[in-house]
C-alpha positions in Angstrom: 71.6 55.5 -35.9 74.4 56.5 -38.2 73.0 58.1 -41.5 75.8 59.3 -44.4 73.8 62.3 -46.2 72.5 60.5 -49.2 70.6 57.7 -46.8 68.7 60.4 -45.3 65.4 60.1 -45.0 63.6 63.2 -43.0 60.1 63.7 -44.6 57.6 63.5 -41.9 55.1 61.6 -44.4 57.7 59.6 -45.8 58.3 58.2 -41.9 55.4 57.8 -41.1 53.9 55.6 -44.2 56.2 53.2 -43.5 55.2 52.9 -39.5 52.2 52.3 -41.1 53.3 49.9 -43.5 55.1 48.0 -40.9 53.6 49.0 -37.6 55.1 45.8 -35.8 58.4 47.4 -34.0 60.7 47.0 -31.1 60.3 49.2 -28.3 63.5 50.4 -26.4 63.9 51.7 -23.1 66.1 51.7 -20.1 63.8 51.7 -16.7 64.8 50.3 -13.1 65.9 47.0 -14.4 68.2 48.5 -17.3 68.2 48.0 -20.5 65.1 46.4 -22.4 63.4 45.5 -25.6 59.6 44.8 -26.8 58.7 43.5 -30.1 55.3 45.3 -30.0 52.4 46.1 -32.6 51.8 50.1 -33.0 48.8 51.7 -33.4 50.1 55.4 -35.2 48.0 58.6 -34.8 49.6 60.9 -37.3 47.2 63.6 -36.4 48.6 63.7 -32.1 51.4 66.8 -32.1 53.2 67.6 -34.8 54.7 64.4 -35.6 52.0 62.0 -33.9 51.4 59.9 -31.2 52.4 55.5 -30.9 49.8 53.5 -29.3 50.1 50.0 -28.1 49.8 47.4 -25.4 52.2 44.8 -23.1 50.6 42.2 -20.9 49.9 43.0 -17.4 52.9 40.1 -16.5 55.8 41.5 -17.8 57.5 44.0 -16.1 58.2 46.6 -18.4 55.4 49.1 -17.1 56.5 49.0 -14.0 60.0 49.8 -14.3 58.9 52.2 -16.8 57.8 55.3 -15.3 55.6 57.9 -17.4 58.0 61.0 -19.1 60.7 58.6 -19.6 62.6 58.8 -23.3 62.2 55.9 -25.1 62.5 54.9 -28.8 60.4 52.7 -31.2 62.4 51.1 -34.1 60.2 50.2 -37.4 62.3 47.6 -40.2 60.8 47.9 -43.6 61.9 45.1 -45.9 65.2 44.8 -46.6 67.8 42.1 -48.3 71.2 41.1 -48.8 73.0 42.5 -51.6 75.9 40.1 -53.5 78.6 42.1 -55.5 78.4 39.3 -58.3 75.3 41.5 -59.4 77.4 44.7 -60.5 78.0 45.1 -63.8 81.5 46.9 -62.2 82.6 44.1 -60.1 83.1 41.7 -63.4 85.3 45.5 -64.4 87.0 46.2 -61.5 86.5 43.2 -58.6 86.5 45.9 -56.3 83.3 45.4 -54.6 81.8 43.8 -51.4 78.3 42.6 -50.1 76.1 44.4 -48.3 72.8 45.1 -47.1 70.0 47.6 -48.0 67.0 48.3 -45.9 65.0 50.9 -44.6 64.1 51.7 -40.7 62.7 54.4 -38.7 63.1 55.5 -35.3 60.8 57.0 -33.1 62.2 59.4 -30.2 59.7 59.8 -27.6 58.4 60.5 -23.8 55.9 57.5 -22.4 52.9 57.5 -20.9 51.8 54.4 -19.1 47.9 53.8 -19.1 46.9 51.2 -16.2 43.3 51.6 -17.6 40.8 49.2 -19.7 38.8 51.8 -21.0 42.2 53.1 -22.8 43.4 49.4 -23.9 39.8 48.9 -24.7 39.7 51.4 -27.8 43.5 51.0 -28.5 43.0 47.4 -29.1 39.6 48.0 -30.9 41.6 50.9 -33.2 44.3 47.9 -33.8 41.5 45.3 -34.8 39.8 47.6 -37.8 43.2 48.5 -38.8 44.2 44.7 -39.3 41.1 43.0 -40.0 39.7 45.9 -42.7 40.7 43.4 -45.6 39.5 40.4 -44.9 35.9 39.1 -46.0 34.5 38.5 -42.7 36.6 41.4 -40.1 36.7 40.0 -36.8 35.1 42.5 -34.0 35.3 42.9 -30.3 31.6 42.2 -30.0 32.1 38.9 -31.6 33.7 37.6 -28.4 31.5 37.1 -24.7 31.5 40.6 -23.6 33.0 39.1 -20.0 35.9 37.2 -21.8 37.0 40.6 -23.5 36.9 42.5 -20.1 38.7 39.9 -18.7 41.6 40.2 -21.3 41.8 44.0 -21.2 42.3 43.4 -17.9 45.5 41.5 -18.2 46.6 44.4 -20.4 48.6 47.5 -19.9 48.7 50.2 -22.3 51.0 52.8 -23.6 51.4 55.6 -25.0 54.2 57.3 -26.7 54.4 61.6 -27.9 56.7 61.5 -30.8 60.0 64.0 -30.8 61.7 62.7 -32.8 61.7 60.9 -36.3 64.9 59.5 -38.2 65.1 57.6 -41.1 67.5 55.9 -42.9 66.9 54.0 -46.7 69.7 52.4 -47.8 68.9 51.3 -51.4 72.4 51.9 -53.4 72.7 55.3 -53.6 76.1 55.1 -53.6 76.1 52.9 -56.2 76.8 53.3 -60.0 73.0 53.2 -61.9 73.7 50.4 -63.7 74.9 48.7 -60.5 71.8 49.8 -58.5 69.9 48.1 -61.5 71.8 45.2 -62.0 71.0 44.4 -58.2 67.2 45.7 -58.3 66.9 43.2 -61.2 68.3 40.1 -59.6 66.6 40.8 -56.8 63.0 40.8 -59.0 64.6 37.5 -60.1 65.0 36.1 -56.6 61.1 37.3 -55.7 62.4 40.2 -53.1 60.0 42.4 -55.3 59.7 45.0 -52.7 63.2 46.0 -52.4 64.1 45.8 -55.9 61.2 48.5 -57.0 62.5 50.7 -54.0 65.8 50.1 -55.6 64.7 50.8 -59.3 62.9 53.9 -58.3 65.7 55.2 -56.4 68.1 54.6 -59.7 65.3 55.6 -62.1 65.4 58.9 -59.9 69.1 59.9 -60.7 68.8 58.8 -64.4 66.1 61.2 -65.0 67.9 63.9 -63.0 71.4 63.2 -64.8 
């Protein structure tokens, strides 16, 4: 992934809040079969190594286990939010007309060996981990235990899990740092307008940072 300087984004904790924020991410490899792509939920254990361990699950059909063999380097791609950005909301365009659309967003990516678990006992408390995670909020949290205990062990059995030893963590927020501060607000604000809240308060905290240190 290409990052210019001021896009950087290399704190550990930084990285891994927003795996956790947005744990559903696409998992790349190139096995037997070539290349290949999953669109996977994670399970993060930050606490794993020094920069954590990915946990997760692929159904016992597809063949990306098996033409994946454990130690191989893969690498798990988490999108945070992220929106289009139109020049008509620079106070310098209206100046200058010399600006262009674009797009700001934030993304990590997760270097990493694999470990391929053929085993229900692992997919077991993976997928029970998973469930708290997900269900914690909700007034009546669905359990494992709510479901026949032999319809559960059937379905762990048409599961394969996996397990990936982080290396490596980039990061990359784009959120107009290369942007005039009235520009950066001017976008942050239209975007509030719009109801793409969560990009414009990463925006205005970004802007707000380099006004204060100005």
């Amino acid at each position: 992934m290409y990052i210019p300087s001021m896009f950087e984004e290399d704190r550990t904790e930084v990285l891994h809040e927003t795996i956790e924020k947005y744990p559903f991410g696409v998992l790349l490899s190139h096995g037997k079969e070539g290349l290949d792509a999953n669109h996977l939920p994670f399970e993060l254990n930050k606490d794993q190594g020094p920069l954590g361990r990915l946990h997760a699950h692929v159904a016992r059909a597809n063949p990306f286990w098996q033409a994946t063999a454990t130690g191989d380097e893969v690498i798990a791609v988490f999108q945070a939010a992220n929106a289009y950005i139109s020049p008509g909301w620079y106070p310098s365009k209206a100046e200058t007309e010399k600006e262009v659309p674009t797009w700001n967003f934030r993304a990590v990516h997760a270097y990493g060996r694999i470990t391929i678990h053929d085993s229900d006992r692992y997919c077991r408390g993976m997928v029970a981990r998973l469930t708290r995670t997900h269900e914690a909020s909700r007034p009546k949290p669905w359990r494992m235990t709510d479901s026949p205990k032999d319809f559960i062990d059937s379905m762990l059995k048409e599961m394969v899990g996996i397990e990936i030893e982080i290396t490596r963590l980039i990061g990359k927020t784009k959120m107009g740092q290369n942007k005039q501060v009235r520009d950066a607000l001017g976008a942050s604000n239209a975007l509030r307008a719009q109801g793409d809240d969560e990009v414009a308060e990463v925006m205005l905290s970004y802007a707000n940072s380099r006004k204060e240190g100005s």
